[in-house]
Residue, then its C-alpha position, 0 to 999 in steps of 0.5 A: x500500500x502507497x501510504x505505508x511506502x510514502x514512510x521516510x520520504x522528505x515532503x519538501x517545499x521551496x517557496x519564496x520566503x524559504x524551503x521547509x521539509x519533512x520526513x513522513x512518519x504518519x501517512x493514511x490511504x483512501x480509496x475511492x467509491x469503495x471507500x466510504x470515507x473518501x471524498x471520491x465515494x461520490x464524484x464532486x468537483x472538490x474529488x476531481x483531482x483525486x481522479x487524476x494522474x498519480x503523483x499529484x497533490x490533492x489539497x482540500x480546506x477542511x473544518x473552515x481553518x486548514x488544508x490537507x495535503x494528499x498524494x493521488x495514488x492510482x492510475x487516472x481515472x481510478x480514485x485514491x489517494x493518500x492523506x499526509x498526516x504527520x512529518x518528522x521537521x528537518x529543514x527550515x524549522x525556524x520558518x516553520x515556527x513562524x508560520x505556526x507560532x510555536x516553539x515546540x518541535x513536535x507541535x510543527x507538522x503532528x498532524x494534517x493541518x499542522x503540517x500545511x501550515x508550517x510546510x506554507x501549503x495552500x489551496x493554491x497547490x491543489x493539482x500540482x505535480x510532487x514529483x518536481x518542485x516547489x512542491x515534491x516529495x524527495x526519497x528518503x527511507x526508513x531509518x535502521x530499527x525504524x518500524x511501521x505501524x498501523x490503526x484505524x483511520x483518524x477523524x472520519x465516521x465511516x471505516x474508521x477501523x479500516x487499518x489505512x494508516x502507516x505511521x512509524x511506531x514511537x516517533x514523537x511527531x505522530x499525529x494524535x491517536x495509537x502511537x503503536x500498532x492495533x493489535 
């Protein structure tokens, strides 16, 4: 599943006031009109680049006061995507506390909305191409004794328990919810 493999790579972004990156530690799958918590269970114009080519940012505003980044996933024409939940800070950090207005490291990016905001991501980056920049995601990998673990989605109502979220096990800048693996 994409979403385990996106684990350890470096989301990163080169923007004008300067370049941010992370490494994904927290990573969760949606999968179509078979998913029924996906914004592409039905079709909408909001969904539509999650029908697109793989490779691609689908960035949504959610709750009325952030975006969620999600990489499309599966061949153009079939939905799918994955939500970046959680990265690891490792460039621009003092950017990233300014956009954020905190100091803590583990508050920067431990979670979705977090994460847009200290990376400086907008609707603005909806459809844009991550294989090249500003905004891409760069190879990365694991780290030695690193270990994936996985839980029930976060924040939805239906298939919450799907287990379709990756995240590695006992890193500090994981999002809220099981930091280890239901078992």
């Amino acid at each position: 599943m994409v979403a385990r493999q996106l684990l350890g790579h470096w989301l990163v972004h080169e923007s004008p006031e300067g370049v941010t990156a992370g490494r994904i530690v927290e990573a969760e799958a949606y999968l179509g009109p078979n998913d029924p918590a996906s914004h592409a269970y039905r079709r909408t114009p909001r969904s539509r680049p999650m029908w697109g080519p793989p490779g691609y940012a689908y960035v949504y505003f959610t709750y009325g006061n952030h975006y969620c980044i999600n990489v499309v996933t599966e061949s153009e024409g079939v939905a799918g995507a994955v939500l970046i939940r959680a990265l690891e800070p490792v460039a621009g950090l003092p950017l990233m506390r300014r956009r954020r207005g905190v100091e803590r490291e583990e508050l920067l990016c431990s979670g979705p909305g977090r994460l847009t905001q200290a990376m400086g991501i907008t609707g603005a980056h909806n459809g844009v191409d991550l294989c090249a920049p500003p905004l891409y995601i760069a190879r990365g990998g694991l780290l030695p004794g690193e270990q994936v673990a996985s839980s029930g989605r976060i924040g939805v109502v239906r298939a919450a328990g799907w287990p379709w979220r990756f995240f590695v096990a006992g890193n500090p800048h994981v999002s809220r919810g099981p930091k280890e693996a239901v078992r």
